[in-house]
C-alpha positions as CSV (number, residue, x, y, z in Angstrom):
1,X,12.7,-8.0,12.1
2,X,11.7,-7.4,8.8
3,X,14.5,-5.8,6.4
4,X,17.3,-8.5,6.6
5,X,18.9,-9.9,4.4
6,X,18.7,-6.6,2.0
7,X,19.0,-6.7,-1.6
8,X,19.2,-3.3,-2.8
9,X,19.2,-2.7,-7.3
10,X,20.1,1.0,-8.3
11,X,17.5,-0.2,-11.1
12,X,15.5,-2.4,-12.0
13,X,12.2,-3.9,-13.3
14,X,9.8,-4.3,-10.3
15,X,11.2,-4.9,-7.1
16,X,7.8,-7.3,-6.5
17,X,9.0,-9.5,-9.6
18,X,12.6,-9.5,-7.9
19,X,11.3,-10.4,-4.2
20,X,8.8,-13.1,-6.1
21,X,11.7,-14.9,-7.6
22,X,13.6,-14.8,-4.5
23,X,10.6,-15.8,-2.5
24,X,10.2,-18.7,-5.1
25,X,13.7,-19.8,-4.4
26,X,13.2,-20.0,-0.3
27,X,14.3,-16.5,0.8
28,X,13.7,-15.9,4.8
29,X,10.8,-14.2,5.7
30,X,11.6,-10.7,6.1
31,X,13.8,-10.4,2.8
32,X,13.9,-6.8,1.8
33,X,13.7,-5.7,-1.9
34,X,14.6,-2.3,-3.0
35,X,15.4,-0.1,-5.9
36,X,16.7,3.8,-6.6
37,X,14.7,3.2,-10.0
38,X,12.1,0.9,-11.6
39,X,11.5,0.9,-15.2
40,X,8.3,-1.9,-15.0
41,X,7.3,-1.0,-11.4
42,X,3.7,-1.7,-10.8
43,X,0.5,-1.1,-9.2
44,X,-2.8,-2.9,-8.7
45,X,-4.8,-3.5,-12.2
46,X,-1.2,-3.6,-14.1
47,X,-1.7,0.0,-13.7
48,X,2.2,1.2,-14.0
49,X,3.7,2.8,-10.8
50,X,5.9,6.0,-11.7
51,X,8.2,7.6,-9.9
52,X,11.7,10.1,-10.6
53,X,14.7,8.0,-9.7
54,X,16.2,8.5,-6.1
55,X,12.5,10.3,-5.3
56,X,10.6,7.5,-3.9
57,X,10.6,5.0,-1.8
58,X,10.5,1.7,-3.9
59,X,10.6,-1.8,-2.0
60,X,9.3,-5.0,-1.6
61,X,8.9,-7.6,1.5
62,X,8.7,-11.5,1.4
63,X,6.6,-12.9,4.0
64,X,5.9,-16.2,5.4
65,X,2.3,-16.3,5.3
66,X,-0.8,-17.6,7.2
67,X,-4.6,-17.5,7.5
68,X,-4.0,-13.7,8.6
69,X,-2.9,-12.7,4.5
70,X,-5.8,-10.8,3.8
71,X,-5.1,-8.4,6.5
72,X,-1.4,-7.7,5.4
73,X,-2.4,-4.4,3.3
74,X,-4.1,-3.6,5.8
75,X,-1.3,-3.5,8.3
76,X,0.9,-1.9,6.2
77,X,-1.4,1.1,5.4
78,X,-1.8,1.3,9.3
79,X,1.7,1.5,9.6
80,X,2.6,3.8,6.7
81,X,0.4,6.4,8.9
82,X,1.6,5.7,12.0
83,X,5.4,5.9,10.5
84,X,4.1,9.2,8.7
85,X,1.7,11.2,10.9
86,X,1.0,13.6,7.7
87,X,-0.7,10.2,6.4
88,X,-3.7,10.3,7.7
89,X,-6.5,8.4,5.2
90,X,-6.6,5.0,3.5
91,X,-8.3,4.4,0.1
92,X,-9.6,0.9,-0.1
93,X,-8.0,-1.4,-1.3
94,X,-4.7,0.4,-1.1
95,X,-3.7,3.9,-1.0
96,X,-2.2,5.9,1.7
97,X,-3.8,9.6,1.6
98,X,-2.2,12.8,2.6
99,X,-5.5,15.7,2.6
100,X,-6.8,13.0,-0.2
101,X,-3.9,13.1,-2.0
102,X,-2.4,9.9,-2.8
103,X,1.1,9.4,-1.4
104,X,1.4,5.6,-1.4
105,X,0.3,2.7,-2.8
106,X,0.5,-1.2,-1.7
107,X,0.6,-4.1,-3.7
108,X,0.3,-7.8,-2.4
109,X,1.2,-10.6,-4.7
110,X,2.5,-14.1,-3.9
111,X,1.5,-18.0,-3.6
112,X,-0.6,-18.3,-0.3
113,X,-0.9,-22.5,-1.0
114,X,3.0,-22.0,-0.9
115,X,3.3,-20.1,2.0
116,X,4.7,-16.7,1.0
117,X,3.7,-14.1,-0.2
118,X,5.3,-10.3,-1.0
119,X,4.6,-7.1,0.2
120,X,5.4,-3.9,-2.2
121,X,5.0,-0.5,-1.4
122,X,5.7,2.9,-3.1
123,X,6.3,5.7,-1.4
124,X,6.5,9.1,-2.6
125,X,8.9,10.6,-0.7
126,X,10.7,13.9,-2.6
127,X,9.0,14.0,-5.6
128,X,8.1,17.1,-6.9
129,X,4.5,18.2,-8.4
130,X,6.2,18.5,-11.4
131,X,7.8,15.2,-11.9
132,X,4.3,13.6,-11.6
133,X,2.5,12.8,-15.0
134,X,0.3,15.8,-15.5
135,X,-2.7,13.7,-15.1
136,X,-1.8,13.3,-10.9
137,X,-1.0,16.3,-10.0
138,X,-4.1,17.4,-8.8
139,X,-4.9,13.7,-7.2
140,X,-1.2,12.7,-6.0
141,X,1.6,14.0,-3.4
142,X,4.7,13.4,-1.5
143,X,6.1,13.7,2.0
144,X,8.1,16.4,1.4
145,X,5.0,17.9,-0.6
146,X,2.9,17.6,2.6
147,X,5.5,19.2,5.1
148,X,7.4,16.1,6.4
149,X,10.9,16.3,7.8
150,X,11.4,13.0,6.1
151,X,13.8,14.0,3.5
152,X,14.8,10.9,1.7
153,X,13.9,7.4,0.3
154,X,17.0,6.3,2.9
155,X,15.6,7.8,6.0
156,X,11.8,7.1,5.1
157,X,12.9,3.2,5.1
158,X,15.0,3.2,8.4
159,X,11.3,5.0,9.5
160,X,9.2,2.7,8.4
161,X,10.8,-0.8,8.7
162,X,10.1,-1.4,12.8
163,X,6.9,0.3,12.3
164,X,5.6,-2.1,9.5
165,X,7.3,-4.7,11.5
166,X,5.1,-4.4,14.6
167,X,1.9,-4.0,12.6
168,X,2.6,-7.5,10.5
169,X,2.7,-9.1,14.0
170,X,-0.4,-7.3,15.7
171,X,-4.0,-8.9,16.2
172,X,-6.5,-8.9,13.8
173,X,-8.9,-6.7,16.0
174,X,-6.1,-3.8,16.5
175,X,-5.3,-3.4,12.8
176,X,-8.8,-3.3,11.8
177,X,-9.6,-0.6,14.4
178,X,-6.7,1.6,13.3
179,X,-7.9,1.4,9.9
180,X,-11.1,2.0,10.1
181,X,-10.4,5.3,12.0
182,X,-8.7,6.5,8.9
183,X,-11.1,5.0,6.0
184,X,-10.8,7.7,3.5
185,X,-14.5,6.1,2.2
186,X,-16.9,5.5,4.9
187,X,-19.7,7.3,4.2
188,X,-19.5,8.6,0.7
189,X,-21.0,7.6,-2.7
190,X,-18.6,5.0,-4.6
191,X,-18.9,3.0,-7.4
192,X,-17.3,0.0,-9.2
193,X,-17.7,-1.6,-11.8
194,X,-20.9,-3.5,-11.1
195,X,-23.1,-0.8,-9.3
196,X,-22.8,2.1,-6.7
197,X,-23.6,2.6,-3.1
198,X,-22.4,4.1,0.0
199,X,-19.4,2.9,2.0
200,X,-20.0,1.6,5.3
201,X,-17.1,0.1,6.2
202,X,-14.5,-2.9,5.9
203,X,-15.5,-6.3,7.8
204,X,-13.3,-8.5,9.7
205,X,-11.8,-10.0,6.7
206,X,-10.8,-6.5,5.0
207,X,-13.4,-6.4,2.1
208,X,-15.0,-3.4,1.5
209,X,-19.2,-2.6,2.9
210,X,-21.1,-0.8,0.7
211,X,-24.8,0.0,1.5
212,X,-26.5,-0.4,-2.2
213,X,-29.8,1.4,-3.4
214,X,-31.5,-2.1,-4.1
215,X,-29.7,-4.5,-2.4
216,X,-28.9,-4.1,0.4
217,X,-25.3,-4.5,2.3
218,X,-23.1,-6.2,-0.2
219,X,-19.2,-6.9,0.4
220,X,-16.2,-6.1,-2.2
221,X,-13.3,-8.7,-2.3
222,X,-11.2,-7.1,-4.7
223,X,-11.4,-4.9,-7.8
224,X,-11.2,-1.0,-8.1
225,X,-13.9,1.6,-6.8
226,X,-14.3,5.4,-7.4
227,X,-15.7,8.5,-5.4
228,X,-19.0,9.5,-6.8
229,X,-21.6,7.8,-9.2
């Protein structure tokens, strides 16, 4: 199972910079990363992840990795909310929704052509509306926030480590099914940065369906999208 061996930092930079160098160096698949505090932890578009020290749940997975990569956020968004039942919507690419309130992110980084990759997650688990930067408040939350009995960054790991481990190993067509029933997007107005449209979906591979004014179906790979025009 995922979670051994552990390598736990009271602080430090980015737990995904720690598991990458230890991926880099031939750590077993299933390494765990995690940290009390990050000073440097991040999200997607270098975006920096914040979070009160001992208040969330800060770690990061290596993985042996196959064709199925794409599909790893993916599985571990499925499993947050199955771990968490107050989770219960996914932002594409990678947040983890409470009410739409964002109460995790996910963060895949790695060397597929090398065979590994790493998994991060943050997890807000007791953080207060007040220890969030004044510009989340109104858009971010935490477990305890939400009404969970999860107390801890402690107990929400021993939760979610055999969860996340059953949903890295489960078929393509099961993942995508449980995500899609909690797609936070499907059917509203988006935009990015190259147009606007309607979300339809996520194909087989993960990437975003949007139905566009003029043209048609088109599919996002990667990159950041927003509710509304």
């Amino acid at each position: 199972m995922i979670g051994s061996p552990h390598v736990h930092h009271r602080v430090t930079d980015s737990t995904n910079e720690r598991a990458k160098q230890l991926a880099a160096a031939g750590a077993p698949h299933g390494t765990l990363v995690t940290a009390d505090e990050q000073t440097a932890g991040r999200g997607r578009q270098g975006r920096q992840w914040v979070a009160p020290p001992g208040r969330a749940l800060l770690m990061s997975v290596v993985l042996h990795v196959d064709e199925r990569t794409p599909l790893v956020p993916l599985a571990a968004a499925v499993a947050m909310c199955h771990a968490f039942p107050e989770a219960n919507g996914i932002k594409w690419p990678n947040d983890v929704w409470v009410d739409g309130r964002k109460v995790a992110g996910i963060l895949i980084e790695g060397r597929p052509q090398d065979g590994w990759a790493v998994l991060g997650i943050g997890l807000n688990v007791a953080t207060e509306r007040d220890e969030l930067p004044e510009e989340l408040r109104e858009a971010a939350t935490s477990l305890r926030a939400s009404g969970s009995s999860v107390r801890d960054p402690r107990e929400a790991l021993e939760t979610l480590l055999p969860v996340l481990d059953a949903w890295l190993e489960a078929p393509a067509d099961a993942i995508l099914g449980e995500w899609r029933e909690r797609d936070a997007l499907r059917g509203r107005r988006i935009s990015w940065a190259a147009g606007s449209g309607v979300a339809v979906g996520v194909d087989d591979d993960g990437s975003l369906l949007v139905e566009t004014d003029d043209a048609g179906v088109q599919s996002l790979h990667a990159g950041e999208v927003h509710l509304g025009v």
